[in-house]
C-alpha positions as CSV (number, residue, x, y, z in Angstrom):
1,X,60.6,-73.4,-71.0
2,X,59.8,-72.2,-67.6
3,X,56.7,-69.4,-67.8
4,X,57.9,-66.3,-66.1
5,X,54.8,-66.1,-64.4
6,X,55.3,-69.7,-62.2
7,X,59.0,-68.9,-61.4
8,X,57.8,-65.9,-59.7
9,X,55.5,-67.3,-58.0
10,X,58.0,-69.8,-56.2
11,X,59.8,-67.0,-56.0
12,X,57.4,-65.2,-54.0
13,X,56.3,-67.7,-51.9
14,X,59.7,-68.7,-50.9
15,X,60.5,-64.9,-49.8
16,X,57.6,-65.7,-48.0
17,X,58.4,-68.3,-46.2
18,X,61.9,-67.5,-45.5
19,X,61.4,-64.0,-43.4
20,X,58.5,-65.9,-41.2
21,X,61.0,-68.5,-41.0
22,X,64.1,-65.8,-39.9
23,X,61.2,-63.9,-37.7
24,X,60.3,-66.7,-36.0
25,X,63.8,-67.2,-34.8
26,X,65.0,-67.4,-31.8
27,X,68.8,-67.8,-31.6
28,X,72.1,-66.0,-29.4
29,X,71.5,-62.8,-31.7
30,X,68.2,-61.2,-32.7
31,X,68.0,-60.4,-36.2
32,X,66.7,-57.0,-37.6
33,X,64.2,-56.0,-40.6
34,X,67.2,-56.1,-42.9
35,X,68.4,-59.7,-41.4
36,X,64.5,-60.8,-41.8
37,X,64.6,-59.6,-45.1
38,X,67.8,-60.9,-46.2
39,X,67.2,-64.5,-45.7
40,X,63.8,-63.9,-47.6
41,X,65.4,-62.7,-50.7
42,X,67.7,-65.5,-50.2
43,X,65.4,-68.5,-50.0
44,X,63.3,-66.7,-52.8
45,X,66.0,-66.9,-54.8
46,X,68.4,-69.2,-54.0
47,X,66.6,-72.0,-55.5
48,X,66.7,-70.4,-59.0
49,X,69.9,-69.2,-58.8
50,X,71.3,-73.0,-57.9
51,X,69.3,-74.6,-60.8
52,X,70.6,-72.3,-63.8
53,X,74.5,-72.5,-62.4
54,X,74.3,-76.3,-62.6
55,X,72.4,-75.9,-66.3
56,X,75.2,-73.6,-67.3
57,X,72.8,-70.9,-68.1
58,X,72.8,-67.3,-67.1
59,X,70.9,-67.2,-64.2
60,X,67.2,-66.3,-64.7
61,X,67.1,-64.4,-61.2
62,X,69.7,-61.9,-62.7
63,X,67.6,-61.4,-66.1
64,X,65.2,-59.2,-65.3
65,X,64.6,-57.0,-62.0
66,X,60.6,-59.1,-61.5
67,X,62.4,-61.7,-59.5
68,X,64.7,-59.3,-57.3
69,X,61.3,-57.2,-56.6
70,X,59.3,-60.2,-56.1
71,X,61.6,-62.0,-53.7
72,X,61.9,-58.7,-51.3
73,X,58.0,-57.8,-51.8
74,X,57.5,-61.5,-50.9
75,X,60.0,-61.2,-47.9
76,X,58.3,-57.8,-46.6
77,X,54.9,-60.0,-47.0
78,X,56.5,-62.7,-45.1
79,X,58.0,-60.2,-42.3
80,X,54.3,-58.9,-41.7
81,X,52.9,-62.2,-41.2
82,X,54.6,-63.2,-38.5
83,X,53.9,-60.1,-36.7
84,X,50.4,-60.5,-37.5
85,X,50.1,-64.1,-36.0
86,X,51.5,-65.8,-32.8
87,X,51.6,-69.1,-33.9
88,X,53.0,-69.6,-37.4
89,X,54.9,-72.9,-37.4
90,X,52.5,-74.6,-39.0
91,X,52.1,-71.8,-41.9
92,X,55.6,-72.1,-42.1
93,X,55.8,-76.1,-42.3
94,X,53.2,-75.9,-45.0
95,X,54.9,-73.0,-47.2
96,X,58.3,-74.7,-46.7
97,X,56.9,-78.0,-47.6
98,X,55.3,-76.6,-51.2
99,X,58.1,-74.1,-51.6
100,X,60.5,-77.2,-51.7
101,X,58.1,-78.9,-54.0
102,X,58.1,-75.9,-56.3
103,X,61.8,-75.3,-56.4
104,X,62.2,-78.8,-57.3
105,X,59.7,-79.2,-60.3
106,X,60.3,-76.1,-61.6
107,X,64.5,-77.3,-61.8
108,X,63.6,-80.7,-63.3
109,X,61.3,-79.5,-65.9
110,X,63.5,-77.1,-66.7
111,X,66.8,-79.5,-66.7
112,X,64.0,-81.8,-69.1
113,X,63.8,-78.9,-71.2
114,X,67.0,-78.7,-72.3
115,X,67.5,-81.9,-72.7
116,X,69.2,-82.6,-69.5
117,X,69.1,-86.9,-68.7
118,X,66.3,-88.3,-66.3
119,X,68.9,-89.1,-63.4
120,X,70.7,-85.5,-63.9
121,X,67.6,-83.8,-64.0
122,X,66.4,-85.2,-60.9
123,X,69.7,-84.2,-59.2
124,X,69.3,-80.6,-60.4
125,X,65.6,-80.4,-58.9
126,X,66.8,-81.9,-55.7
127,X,69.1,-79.1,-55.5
128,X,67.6,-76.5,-56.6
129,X,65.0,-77.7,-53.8
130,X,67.4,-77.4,-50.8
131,X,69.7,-75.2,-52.3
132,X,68.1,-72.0,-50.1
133,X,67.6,-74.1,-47.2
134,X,71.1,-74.9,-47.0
135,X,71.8,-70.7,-47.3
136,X,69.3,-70.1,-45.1
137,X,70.9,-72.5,-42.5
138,X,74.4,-71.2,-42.9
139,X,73.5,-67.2,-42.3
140,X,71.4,-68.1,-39.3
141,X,74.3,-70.5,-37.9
142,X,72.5,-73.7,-37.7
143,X,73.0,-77.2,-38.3
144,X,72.3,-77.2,-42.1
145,X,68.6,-79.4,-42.0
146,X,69.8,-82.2,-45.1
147,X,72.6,-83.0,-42.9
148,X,71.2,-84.3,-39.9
149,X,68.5,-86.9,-38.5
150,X,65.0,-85.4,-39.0
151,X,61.6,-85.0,-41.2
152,X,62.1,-85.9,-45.1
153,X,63.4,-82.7,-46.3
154,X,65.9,-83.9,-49.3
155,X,64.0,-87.5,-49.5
156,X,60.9,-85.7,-50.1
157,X,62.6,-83.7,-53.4
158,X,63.7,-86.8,-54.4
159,X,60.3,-88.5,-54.5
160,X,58.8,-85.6,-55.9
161,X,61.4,-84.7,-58.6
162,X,61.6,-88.2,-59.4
163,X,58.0,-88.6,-60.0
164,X,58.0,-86.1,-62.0
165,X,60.5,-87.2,-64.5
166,X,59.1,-91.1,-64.8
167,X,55.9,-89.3,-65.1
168,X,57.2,-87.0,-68.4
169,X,59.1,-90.4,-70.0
170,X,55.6,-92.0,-69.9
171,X,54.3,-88.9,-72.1
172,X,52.5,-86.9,-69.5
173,X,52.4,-83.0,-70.4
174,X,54.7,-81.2,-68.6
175,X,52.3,-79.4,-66.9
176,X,50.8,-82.0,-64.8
177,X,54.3,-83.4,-64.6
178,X,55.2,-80.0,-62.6
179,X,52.0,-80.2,-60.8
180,X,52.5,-84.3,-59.9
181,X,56.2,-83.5,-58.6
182,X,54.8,-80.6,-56.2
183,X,52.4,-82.6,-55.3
184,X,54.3,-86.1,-54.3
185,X,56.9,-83.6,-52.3
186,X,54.7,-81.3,-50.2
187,X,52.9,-84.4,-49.0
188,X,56.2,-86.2,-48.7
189,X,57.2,-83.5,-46.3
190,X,54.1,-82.7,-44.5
191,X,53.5,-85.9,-43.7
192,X,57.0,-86.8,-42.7
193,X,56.3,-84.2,-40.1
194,X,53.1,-85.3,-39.2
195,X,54.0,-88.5,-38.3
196,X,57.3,-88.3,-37.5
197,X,59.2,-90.3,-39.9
198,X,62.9,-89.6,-40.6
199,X,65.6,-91.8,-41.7
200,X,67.2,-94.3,-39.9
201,X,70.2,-92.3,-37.9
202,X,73.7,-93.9,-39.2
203,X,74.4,-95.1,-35.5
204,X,71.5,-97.0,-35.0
205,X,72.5,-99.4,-38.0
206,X,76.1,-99.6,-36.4
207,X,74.4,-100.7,-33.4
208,X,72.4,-103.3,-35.1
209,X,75.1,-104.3,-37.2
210,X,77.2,-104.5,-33.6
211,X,73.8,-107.0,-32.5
212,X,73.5,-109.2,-35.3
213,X,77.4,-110.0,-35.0
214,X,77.5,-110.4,-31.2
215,X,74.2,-112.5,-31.6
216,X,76.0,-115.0,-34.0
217,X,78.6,-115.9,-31.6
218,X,77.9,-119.2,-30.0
219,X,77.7,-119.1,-26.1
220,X,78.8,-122.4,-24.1
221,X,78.5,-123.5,-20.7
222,X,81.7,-124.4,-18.9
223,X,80.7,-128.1,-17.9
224,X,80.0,-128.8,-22.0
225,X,83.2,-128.8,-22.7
226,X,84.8,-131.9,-22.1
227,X,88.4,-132.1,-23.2
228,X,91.0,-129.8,-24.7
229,X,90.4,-130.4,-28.0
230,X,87.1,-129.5,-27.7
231,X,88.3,-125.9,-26.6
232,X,90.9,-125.5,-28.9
233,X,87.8,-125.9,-31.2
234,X,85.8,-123.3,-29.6
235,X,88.7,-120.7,-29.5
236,X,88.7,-120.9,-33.0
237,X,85.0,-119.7,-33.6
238,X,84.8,-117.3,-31.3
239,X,82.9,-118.8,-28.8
240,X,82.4,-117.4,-25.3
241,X,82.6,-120.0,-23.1
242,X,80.6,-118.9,-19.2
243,X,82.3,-120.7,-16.0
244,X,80.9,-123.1,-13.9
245,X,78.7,-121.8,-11.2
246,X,80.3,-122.4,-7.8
247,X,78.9,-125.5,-5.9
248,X,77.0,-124.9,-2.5
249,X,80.1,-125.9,-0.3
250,X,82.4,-123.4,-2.1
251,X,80.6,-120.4,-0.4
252,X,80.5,-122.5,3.4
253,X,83.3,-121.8,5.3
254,X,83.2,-124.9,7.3
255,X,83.5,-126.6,4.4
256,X,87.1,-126.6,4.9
């Protein structure tokens, strides 16, 4: 089972993380303390909250009042960071990036725990993972981050949560299990950022698609073709077939 102690502390940080995140905002509508504060306590607990509804268990953030109290301690942290600093992205690229990893080892070794499958597990972490940056998207109005072309965000979950799970079939303690998925998905993620790597954007392999078919049809010059059955033949593959270029005399006018 899950210690208390390391589900508050992803608790914590992600209440962290999400008021700089909703401080740092800058949208149509200004948000307030308690707006600041909400979408703390959401991404503090969201995570959680996702995990133990797909397990089927009453959900731990509802047990006891420690998770409630740390989520809105960790949000009030969060909200005086970012008055305290004037550039926080990269704090907040950092926290994200190990808050993700924490959300999504804590939900697979938990989904391990009670004896969950491998592939189910890893779908529980993965969602557990996102689960409050999908909230956290919603409230403030924007386009929800898994959905769209960017830095691995879900992909890095999914290394990470993966990782984790090969790494407990092979016998690992769950421990370093936990440790190796955080690991494998905060560098996933910072680095994704770092160097800008995203996956490939669903138009760009239409339009490649679109090349390599236009790229197999056959292109043949006018005077190559030399009687009509030889164009019938063409017609029927597809080919584009270019006109002759016009002769010097055609352009003269005293040619005629």
């Amino acid at each position: 089972m899950l210690p208390l102690w390391a589900d508050l502390v992803g608790v914590g940080l992600g209440g962290i993380q999400g008021a700089m995140f909703a401080a740092a905002f800058r949208g149509e509508k200004r948000l307030d303390w308690l707006g600041v504060a909400i979408i703390g306590v959401m991404i503090g607990l969201g995570g959680g909250f996702i995990r133990d509804l797909l397990l089927g268990v009453a959900p731990a953030t509802l047990q006891t009042t420690w998770h409630l109290v740390t989520a809105t301690g960790g949000a009030l942290v969060g909200m005086w960071l970012a008055g305290l600093f004037q550039r926080i992205e990269t704090m907040i690229v950092v926290l994200d990036a190990f808050v993700i990893g924490m959300f999504g080892a804590f939900g697979t070794a938990k989904a391990l725990g009670y004896g969950v499958p491998p592939l189910p597990a890893v779908f529980i972490g993965v969602c557990a993972a996102v689960g409050g940056g999908v909230a956290r998207d919603v409230l403030l109005g924007l386009p929800v981050a898994i959905m769209h072309v960017g830095s691995f965000y879900a992909t890095a979950a999914i290394v990470g949560c993966t990782g984790l799970t090969v790494a407990h079939l092979a016998g690992l303690d769950i421990v370093w299990c936990v440790v190796l998925g955080i690991g494998l998905t905060a560098a996933g993620r910072i680095l994704a950022i770092v160097f800008d790597i995203s996956l490939p954007e669903q138009r760009a392999i239409q339009r490649r698609r679109v090349a390599l078919e236009t790229a197999s049809i056959p292109v043949i010059e006018a005077q190559d073709v030399r009687t009509i059955d030889d164009l019938r033949g063409l017609d029927e593959t597809g080919a584009i077939i270019l006109p002759e270029p016009p002769s010097p005399g055609d352009d003269d006018p005293k040619a005629s």
